[in-house]
Steps between C-alpha positions, in 0.01 A plus 500: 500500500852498456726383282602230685140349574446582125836262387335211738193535376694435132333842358641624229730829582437788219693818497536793255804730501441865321697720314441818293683578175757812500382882547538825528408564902288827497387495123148431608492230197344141546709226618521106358471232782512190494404231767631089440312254659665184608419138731807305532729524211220607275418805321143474528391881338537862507318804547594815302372882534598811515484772757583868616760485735275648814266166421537327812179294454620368098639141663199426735270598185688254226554241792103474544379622113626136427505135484741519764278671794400167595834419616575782740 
């Protein structure tokens, strides 16, 4: 569906924006991120983790190791 059907339909819209914390590119040290979930004009939770920087797969893991899988 898209989002259109979905805003007829009166679903509610969630989206979650990322961002890491500062570091060093190339130090091969772990990285914060964190991941704000939101419907509307409300914060609704957040995931947190960290990862290497070569972890691709770290946002589709804490996206579905949580309550929020059921929403995607």
């Amino acid at each position: 569906m898209n989002l259109e059907s979905l805003l007829k339909l009166n679903r509610t819209i969630r989206v979650i924006g990322f961002d890491d914390a500062p570091f060093i590119r190339g130090s091969g040290e772990k990285v914060n991120l964190a991941g704000i979930i939101c419907a509307a004009t409300r914060f609704e939770g957040m995931v947190w983790g960290e990862l290497q920087i070569q972890q691709k797969p770290f946002v589709i893991y804490y996206l579905t190791a949580n309550f929020y899988h059921n929403y995607i």
